[in-house]
C-alpha positions as CSV (number, residue, x, y, z in Angstrom):
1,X,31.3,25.1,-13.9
2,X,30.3,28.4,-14.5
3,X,26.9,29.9,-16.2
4,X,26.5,32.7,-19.1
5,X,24.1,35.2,-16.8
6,X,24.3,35.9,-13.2
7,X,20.7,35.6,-12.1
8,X,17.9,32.3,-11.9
9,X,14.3,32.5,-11.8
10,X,11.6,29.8,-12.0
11,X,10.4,29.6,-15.6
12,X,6.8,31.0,-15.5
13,X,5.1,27.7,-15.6
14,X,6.5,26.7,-12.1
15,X,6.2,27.5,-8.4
16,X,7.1,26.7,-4.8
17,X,5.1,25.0,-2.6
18,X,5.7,24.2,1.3
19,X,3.8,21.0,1.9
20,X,4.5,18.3,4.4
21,X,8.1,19.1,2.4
22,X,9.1,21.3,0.1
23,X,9.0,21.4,-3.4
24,X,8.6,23.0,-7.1
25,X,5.5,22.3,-8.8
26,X,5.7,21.8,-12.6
27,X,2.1,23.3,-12.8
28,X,1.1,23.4,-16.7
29,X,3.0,19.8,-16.8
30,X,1.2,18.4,-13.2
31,X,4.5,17.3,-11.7
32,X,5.4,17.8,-8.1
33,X,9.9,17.7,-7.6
34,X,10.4,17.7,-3.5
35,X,13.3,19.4,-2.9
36,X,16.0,19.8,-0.2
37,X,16.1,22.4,2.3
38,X,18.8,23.9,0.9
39,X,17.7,23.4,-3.1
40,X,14.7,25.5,-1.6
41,X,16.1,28.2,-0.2
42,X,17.9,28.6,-2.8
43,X,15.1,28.5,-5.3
44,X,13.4,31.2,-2.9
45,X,16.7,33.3,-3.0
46,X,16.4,33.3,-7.1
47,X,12.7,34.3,-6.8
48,X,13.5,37.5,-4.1
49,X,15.9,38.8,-7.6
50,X,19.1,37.4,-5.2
51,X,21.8,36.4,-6.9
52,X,22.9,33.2,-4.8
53,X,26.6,32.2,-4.4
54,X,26.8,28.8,-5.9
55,X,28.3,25.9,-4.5
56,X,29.9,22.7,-6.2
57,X,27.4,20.8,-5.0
58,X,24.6,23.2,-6.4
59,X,25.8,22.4,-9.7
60,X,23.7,19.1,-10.5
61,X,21.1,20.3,-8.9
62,X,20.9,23.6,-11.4
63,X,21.8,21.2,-14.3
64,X,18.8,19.4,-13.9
65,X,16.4,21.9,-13.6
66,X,18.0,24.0,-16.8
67,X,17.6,20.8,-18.6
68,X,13.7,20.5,-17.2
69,X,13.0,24.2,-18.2
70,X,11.9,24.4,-14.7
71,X,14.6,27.4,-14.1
72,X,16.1,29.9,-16.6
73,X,18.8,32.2,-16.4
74,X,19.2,36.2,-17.1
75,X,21.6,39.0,-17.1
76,X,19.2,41.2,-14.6
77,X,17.1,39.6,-11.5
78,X,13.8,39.0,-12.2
79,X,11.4,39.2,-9.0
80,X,8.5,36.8,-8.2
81,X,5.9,37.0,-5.8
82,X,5.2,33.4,-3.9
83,X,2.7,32.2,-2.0
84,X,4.7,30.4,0.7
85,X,2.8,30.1,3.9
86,X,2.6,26.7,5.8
87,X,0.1,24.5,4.6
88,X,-2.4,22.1,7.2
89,X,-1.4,18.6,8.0
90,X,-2.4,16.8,6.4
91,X,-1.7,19.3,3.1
92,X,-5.2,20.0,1.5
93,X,-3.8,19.5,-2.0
94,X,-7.0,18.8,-4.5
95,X,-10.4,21.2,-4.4
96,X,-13.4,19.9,-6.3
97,X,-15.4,23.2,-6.4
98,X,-18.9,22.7,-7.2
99,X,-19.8,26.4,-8.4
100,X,-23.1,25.8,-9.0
101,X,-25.5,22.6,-9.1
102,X,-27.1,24.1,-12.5
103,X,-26.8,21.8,-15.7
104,X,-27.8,21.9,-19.2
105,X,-28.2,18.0,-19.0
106,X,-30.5,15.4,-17.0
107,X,-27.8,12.6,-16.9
108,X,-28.9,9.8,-15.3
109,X,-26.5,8.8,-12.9
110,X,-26.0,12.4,-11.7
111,X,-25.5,12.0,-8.0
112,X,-26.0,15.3,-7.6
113,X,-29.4,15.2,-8.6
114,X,-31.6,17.5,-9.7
115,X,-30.6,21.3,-9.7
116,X,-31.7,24.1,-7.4
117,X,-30.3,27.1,-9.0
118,X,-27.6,27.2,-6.5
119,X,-24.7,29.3,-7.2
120,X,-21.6,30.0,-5.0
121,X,-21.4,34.0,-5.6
122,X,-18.5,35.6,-7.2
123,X,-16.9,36.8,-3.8
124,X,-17.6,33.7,-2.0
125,X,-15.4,31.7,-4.9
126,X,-12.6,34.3,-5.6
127,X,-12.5,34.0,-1.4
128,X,-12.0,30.3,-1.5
129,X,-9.7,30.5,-4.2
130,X,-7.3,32.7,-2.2
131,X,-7.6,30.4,0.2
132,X,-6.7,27.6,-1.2
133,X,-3.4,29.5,-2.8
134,X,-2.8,30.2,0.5
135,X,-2.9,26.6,2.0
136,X,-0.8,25.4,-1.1
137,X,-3.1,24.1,-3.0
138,X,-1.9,22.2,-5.9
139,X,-5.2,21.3,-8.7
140,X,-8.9,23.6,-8.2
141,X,-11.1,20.6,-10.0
142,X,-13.7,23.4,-11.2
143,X,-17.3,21.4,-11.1
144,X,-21.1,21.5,-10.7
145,X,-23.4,21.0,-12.1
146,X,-21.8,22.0,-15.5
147,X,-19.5,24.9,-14.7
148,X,-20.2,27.0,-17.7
149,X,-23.9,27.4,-16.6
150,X,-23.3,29.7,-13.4
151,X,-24.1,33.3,-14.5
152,X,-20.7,34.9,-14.1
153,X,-18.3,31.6,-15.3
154,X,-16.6,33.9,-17.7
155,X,-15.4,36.6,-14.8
156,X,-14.4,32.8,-12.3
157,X,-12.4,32.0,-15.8
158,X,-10.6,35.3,-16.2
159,X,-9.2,35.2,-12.5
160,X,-7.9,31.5,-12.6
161,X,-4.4,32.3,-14.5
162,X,-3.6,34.4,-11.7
163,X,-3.7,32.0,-9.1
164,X,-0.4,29.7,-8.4
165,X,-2.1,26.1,-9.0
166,X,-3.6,24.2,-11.7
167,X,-6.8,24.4,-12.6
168,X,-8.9,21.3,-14.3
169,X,-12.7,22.0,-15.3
170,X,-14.8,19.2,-15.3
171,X,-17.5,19.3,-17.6
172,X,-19.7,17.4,-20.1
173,X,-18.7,19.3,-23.1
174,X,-21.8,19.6,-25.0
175,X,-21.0,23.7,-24.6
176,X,-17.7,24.1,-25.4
177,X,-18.1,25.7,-29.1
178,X,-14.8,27.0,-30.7
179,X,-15.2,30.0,-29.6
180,X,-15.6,28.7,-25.9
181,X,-12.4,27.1,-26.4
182,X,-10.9,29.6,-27.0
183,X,-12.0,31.8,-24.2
184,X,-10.9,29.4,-21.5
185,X,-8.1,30.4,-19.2
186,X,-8.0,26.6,-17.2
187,X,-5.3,24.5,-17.9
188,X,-7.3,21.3,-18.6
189,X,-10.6,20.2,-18.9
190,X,-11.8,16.8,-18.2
191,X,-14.9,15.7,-20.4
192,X,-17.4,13.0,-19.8
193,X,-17.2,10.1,-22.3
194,X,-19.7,7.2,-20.9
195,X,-19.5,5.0,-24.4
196,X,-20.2,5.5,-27.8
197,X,-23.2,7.2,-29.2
198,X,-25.5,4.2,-27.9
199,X,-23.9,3.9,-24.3
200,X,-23.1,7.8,-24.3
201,X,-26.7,9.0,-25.2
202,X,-28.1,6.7,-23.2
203,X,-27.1,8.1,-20.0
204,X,-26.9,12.2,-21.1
205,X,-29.8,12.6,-24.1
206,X,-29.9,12.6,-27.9
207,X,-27.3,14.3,-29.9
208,X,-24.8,14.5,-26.9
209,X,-22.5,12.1,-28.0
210,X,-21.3,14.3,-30.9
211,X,-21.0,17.4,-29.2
212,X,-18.8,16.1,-26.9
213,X,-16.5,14.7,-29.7
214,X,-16.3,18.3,-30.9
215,X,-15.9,19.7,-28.0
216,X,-12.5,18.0,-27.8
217,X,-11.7,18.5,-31.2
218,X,-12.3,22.3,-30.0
219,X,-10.6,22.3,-26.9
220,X,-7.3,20.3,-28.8
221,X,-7.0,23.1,-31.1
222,X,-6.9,25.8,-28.7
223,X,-3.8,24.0,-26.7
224,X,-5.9,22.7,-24.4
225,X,-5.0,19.3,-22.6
226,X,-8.1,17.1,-22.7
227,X,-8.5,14.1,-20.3
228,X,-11.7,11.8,-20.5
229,X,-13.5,10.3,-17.7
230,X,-16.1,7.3,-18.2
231,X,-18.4,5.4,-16.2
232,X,-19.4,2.2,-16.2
233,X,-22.8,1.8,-16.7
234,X,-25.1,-1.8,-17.9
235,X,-25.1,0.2,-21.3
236,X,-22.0,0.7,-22.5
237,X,-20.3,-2.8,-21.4
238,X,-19.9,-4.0,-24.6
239,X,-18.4,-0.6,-26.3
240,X,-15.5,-0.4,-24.5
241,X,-13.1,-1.9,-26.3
242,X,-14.2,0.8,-29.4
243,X,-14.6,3.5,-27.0
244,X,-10.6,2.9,-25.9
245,X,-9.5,2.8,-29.8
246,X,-11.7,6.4,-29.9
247,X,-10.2,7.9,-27.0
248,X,-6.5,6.5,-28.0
249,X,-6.9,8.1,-31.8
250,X,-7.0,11.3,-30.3
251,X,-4.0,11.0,-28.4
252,X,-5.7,11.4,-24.9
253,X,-2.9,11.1,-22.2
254,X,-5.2,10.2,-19.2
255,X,-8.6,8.4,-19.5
256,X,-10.3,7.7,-15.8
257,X,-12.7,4.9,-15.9
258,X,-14.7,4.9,-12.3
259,X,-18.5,3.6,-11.5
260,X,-21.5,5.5,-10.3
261,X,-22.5,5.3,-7.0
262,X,-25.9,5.0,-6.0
263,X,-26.8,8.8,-5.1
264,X,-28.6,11.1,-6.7
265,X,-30.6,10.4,-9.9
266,X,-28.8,6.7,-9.9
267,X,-31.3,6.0,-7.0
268,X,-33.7,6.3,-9.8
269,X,-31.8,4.3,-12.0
270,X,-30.2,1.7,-10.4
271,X,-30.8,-0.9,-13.4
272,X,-27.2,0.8,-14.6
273,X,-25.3,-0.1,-11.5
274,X,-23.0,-3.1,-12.7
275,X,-21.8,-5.5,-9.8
276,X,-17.8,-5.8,-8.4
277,X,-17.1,-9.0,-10.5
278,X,-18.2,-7.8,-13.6
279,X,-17.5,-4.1,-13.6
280,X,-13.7,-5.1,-11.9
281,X,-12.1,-5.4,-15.5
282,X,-13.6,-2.6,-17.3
283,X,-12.2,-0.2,-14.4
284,X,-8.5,-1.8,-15.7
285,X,-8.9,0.3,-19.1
286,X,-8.3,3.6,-17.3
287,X,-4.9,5.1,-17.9
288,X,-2.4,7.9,-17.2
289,X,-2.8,10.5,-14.6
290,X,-2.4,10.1,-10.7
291,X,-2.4,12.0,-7.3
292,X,0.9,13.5,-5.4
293,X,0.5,11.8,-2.2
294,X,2.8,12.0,0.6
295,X,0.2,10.6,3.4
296,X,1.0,7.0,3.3
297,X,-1.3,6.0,6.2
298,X,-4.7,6.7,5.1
299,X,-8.0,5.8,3.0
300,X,-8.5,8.0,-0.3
301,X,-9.0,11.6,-0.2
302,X,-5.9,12.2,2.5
303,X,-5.1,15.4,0.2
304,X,-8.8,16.5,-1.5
305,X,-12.0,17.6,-0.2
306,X,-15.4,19.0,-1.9
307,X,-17.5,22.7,-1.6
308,X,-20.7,22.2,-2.7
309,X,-22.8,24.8,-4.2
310,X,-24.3,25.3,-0.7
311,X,-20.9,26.6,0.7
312,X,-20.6,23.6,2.7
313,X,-17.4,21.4,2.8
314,X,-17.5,17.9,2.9
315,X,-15.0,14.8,2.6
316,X,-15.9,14.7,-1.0
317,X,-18.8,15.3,-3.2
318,X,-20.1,11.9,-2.4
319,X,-20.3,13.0,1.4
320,X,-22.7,15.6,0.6
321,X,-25.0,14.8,3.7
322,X,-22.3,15.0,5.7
323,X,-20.5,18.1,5.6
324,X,-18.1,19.4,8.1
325,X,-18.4,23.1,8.0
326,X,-19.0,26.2,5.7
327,X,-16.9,28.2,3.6
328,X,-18.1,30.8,5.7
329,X,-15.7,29.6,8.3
330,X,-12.6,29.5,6.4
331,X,-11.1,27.0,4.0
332,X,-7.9,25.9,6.6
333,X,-10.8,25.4,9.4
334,X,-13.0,22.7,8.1
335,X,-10.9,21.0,6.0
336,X,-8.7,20.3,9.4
337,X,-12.2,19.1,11.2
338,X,-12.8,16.2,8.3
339,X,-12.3,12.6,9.7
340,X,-9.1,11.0,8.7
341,X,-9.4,7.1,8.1
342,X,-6.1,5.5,8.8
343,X,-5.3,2.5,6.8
344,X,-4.9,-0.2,9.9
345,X,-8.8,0.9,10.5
346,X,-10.2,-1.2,7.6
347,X,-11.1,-4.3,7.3
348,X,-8.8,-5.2,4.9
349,X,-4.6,-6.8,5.2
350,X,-4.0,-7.6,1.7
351,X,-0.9,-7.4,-0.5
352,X,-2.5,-4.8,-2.3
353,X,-3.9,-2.5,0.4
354,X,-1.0,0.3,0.4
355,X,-1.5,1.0,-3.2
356,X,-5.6,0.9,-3.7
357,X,-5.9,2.6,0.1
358,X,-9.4,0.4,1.0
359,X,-11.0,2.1,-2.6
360,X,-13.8,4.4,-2.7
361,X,-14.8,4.8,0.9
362,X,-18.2,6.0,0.2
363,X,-18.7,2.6,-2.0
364,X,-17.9,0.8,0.6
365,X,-20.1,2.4,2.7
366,X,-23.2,1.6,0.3
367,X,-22.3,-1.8,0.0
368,X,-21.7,-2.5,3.7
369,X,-19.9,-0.5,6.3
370,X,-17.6,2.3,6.2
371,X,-14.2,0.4,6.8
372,X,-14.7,-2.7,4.6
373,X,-12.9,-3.2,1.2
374,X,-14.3,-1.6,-2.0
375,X,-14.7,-4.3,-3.7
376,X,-14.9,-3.0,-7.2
377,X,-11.1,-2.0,-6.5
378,X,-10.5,-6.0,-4.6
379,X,-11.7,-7.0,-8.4
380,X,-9.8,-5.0,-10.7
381,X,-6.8,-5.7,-8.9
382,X,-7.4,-9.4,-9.1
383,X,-7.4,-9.9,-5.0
384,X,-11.2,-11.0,-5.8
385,X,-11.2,-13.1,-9.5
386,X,-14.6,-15.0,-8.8
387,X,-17.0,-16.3,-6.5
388,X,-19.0,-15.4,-3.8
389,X,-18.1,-12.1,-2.3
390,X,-19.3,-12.8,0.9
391,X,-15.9,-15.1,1.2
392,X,-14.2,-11.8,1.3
393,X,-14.2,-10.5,4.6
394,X,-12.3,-13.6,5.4
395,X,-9.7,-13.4,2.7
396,X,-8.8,-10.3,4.1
């Protein structure tokens, strides 16, 4: 089979990234493709402007990715700088980067509490950003507080594109005007949606729960993807079914339904915390999205860990009192210091354990000890359909 141009390049959209293995990362689409050694190579041949001899066994392997728009072809080379140093091992793969602890809100499940006017300086979060290009970093979860309140968010927003992995902010929405929208240079943003105006409101203040429908609207028009993350809370129990018919009309391709955990201002309010057997089904609503995981053999967060607005580094922004270094010290360098929690450590044998990985670990730790089963995960899954929970060490 032969092809109309000489040269192959990876369409804009993708790059390489040399994890545990390598591969291409789709990175406006999320999708991670491991690759061969030798589909890699030549991938990295294409990108140096080479013009690779082609094998017969190449061919399928170029017919796919044509067909993917993942590579295109051209009559002259077309050069492209890539970020291909060896990552850690475990691969740090997902950043939640809290920029600042600042918010516009009082929400009352916050668990990071009440603000300090802390804000991670310009320098410090370009730094860490190069850093985590560096290690291979595949999704910057850009958080706080509410990201748009640290004073120089516009100048984090302009540097983002430029950087080789995808970048998600998390926010409440209530400031995202058109015009805001429009501005934004992240590839997604993920926007609290805790019920409908009653549940909603309840938790984040009056007149919230219709600013964050337009900020969706907003971001929609401006070719943003939108994802939605809800909590469950005593308040919006009975609104869920609506809220999933709201969220589904808009043609919202990942909705993430999690509970609080007691931290924070839920301390103060822990008349919203909803127990395992009852809160169990509502986490089942929760659709699309997922992490690329290679690490088979340990609890959640093999691939993620947290900066806080401090500078420090921790497990994950639930393990705030616990942190494991400073930014200060390099990225690579405390992220290779956090405690790994293998799998055979918990607790736990059940048919289910290899999928849910033990659940939240920090949970657990509330609720009991560190290595016993989440049980709001042992419910939703249906290992745990009723009765006393106490039984449940010995089921497992």
């Amino acid at each position: 089979m032969s092809f109309p141009n000489k040269f192959f390049s990876l369409t804009p959209r993708c790059t390489l990234k040399h994890l545990e293995e390598p591969y291409l990362y789709d990175i406006e689409k999320d999708e991670l493709y491991e690759l061969s050694k030798d589909a890699f190579e030549f991938l990295v041949r294409c990108s140096q402007g080479k013009s690779p001899k082609i094998k017969k066994k190449d061919e399928e392997f170029i017919q796919f990715c044509l067909a993917e728009k993942l590579i295109i072809t051209s009559e002259i080379p077309i050069k492209r700088e890539l970020t291909l140093s060896s990552s850690p091992t475990p691969s740090l793969r997902y950043l939640e980067f809290q920029v600042t602890d600042r918010c516009n809100l009082r929400c009352k499940h916050c668990y990071v509490g009440d603000s300090r006017n802390q804000d991670l300086s310009f320098e410090r979060i370009e730094r860490v950003l190069k850093e985590f290009e560096e290690i291979q970093g595949l999704r910057l979860l850009l958080s706080g507080g509410e990201p748009l309140t640290h004073p120089q968010f516009w100048k984090i927003n302009e540097v983002l594109k430029g950087y080789a992995f995808r970048s998600v902010l998390l926010s409440n929405g209530t400031l995202i005007t058109k015009k805001v929208a429009q501005k934004l240079r992240v590839h997604e943003v993920q926007i609290s949606l805790d019920g409908m105006r009653e549940g909603h409101e309840f938790l984040r203040g009056g007149g919230t729960f219709k600013k964050t429908l337009q900020a969706i609207e907003n971001l929609q028009e401006s070719g943003i993807r939108v994802s939605i993350a809800t909590m469950i809370h005593h308040r919006n129990l009975k609104e869920f079914d609506e809220l999933a018919s709201l969220i589904q009309s808009k043609n919202i391709e990942e909705w993430n339904v999690d509970v609080p955990c007691i931290a924070g201002r839920m301390e103060e309010n822990r008349d919203l915390w909803v127990e395992p057997s009852e809160a169990g089904r509502f986490l089942q609503y929760g659709y699309g999205g997922g992490l690329h995981s290679s690490e088979k053999n340990a609890t959640c967060g093999a691939h993620l860990c947290a900066i806080l607005s401090t500078g420090d580094v921790c497990k994950c922004g639930l393990f705030s009192q616990d942190p494991v270094g400073s930014i200060e010290e390099g990225l690579r360098i405390c992220w290779e210091r956090i405690p790994r929690i293998p799998l055979k450590s918990l607790t736990c044998n059940c048919t289910e354990l290899e999928e849910c990985r033990g659940g939240c670990r920090f949970r657990a730790k509330y609720v009991g000890d560190l290595y016993q089963p989440d049980l709001f995960q042992c419910y939703a899954r249906g290992v745990l359909k009723g009765g006393k929970e106490d039984d449940h060490q010995e089921d497992h």
